[in-house]
N, C-alpha and C positions, 0 to 999 in steps of 0.2 A: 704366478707369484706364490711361492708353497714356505711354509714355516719349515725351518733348519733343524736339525738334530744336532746339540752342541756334544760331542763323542767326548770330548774334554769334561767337560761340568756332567757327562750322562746325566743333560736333561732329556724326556720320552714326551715324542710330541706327536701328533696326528695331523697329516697333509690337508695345506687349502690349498685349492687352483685356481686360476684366474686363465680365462680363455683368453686370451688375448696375445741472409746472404750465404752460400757455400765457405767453406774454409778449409786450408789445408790441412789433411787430418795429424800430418806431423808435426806441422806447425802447434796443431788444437794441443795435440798430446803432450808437448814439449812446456806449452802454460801454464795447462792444467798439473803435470807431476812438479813443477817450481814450487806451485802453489803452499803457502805457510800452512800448515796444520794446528787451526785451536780446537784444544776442547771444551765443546758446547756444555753445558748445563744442562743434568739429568733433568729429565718433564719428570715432573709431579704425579704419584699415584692417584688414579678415581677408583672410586669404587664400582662403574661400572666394568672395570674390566675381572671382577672376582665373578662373573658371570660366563668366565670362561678357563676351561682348568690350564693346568701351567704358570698361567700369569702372574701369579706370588711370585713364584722362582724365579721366571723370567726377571719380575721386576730387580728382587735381591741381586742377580745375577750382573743387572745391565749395567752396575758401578761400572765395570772394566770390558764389559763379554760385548760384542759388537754383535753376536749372533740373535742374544737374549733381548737386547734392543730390540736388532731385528724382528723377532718373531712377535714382538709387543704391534711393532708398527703395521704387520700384516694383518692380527686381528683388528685394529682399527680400523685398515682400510678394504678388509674384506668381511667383517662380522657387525662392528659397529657404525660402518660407514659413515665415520667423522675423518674424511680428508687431509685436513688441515693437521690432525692431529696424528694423525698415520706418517707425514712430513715432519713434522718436526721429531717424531721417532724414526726416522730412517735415515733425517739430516746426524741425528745424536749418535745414530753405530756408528755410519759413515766417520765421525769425526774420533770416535773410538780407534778407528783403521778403518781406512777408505777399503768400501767394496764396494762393487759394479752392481751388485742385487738392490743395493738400497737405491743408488743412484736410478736405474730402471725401471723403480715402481716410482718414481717421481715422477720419472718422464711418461710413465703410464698414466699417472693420474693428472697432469696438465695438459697431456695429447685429449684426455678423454672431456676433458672440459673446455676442451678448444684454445686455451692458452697454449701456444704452435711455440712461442717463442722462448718460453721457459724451458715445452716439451726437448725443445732442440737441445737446448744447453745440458739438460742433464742426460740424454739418450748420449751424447758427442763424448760427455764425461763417462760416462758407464761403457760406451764402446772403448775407449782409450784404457779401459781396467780391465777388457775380454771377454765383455759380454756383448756377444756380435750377433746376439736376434736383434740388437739394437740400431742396424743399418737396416735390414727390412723398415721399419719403423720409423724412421729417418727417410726415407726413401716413399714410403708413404704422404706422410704430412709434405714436402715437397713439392711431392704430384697434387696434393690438393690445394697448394698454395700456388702451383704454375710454374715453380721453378725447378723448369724440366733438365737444367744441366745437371742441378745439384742432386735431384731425384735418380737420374741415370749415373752419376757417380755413385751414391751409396744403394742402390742398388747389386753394383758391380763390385761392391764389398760383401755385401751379403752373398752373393752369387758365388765370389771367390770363396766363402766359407760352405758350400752344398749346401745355399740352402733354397729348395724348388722353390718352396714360393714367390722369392725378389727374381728370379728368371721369367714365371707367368707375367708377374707385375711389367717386368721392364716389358717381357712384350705387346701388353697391351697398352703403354707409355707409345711403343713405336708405332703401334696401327691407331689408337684414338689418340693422342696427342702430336705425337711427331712426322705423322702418316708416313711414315717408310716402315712398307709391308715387308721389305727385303729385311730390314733387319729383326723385325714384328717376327718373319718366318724362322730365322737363322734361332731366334728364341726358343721359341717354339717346339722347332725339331729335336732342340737338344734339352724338352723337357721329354723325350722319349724313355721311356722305362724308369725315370724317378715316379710311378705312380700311375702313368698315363702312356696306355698304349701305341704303336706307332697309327694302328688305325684311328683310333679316338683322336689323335694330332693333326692328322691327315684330313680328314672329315672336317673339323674344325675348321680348320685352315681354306680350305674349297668352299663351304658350303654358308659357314657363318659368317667369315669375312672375306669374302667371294675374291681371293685369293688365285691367283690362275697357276697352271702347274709351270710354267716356266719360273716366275720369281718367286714359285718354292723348291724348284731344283739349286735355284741361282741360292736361296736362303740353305738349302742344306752345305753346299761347298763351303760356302760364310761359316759357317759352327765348325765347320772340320778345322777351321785356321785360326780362327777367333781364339783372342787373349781371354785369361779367366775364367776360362768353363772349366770344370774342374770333373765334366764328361761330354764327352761330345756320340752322336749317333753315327755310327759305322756303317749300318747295314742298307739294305736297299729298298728305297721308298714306294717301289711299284706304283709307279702316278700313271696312269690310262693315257 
């Protein structure tokens, strides 16, 4: 979650970071852009927030600017840690013009306080505007909730956008939840050179989850043909 530079308004601003049932997604997406657009009512200035610079302007700014919103609602929810109100400042850009940034730190901060059900709604809405770390995340809370379809679907969204991590995840979805090593492997292999060398894979695979080398010959053929990898491992696995 990092505060914006509005290029427009040259406002100058300094980065924060933040580490961090199923449905059909074209269905979800077809809803949600229907959806009427009102504009919410500006929140009220405090004074705790002149305890951080920009924030004047910001505020001045946020009549119309969805960015300067935005950046209000980041310090709340990364400096002042008042939640609630970090939300209602990133509902208000949002409704200035829908962005997927505001929508994403929503669903960050109901994932993180365990409201699952919110987190969905608004991660489903922030995917559908093209912010697709939001299927990792999606795919996450899923697997912690048990519902392993829907986990291995947005997964396989995220995977389709490169991104390694939802490909580890799906395969350890396939070896501790769904116990098919075959597909657990086929994962796996084709996290080869995003990060992770083929021996480090290899090793893994044999030694941690005691893996035999036949259904990780059988899991490398599987990656070679599998839909939505967006790399697959070519080269030769040298298994003893």
């Amino acid at each position: 979650m990092q505060i914006k530079n509005n290029i427009l308004k040259i406002v100058l601003v300094s980065l924060l970071a933040l580490s961090f049932s199923s449905c059909d997604d074209n269905e979800s997406s077809s809803t949600i852009n229907s959806e009427k657009k009102v504009r919410l009512p500006k929140p009220e200035w405090e004074d705790r927030l002149t305890n951080y610079k920009d924030t004047g302007k910001w505020f001045q700014l946020a009549d119309d600017d969805e960015i300067a919103a935005y950046n209000i609602g980041v310090i709340y929810s990364e400096k002042i840690k008042d939640y609630n109100k970090a939300i209602e400042w990133y509902l208000y850009s949002d409704s200035i013009n829908s962005n997927g940034d505001n929508l994403f730190n929503i669903g960050l901060i109901y994932n993180e306080s365990k409201k699952y059900e919110k987190a969905i709604f608004y991660y489903k809405k922030s995917f559908s505007l093209g912010i697709y770390k939001s299927a990792l995340n999606l795919g996450n809370i899923y697997q912690d909730l048990k519902d392993y379809s829907s986990a291995e679907l947005w997964y396989k969204k995220a995977i389709e956008r490169e991104n390694a991590i939802a490909l580890k995840n799906i395969g350890l979805l396939y070896h501790n939840d769904l116990k098919n090593d075959l597909y657990a492997s086929a994962y796996y292999i084709a996290l080869i050179g995003t990060g992770y060398t083929k021996g480090e894979i290899i090793t893994f695979l044999k030694k941690e989850w005691k893996i035999p080398n036949e259904t990780i010959k059988k899991g490398y053929e599987l990656q070679l043909k599998m839909e939505g990898l967006p790399k697959r491992y070519t080269g030769d696995l040298n298994l003893e």
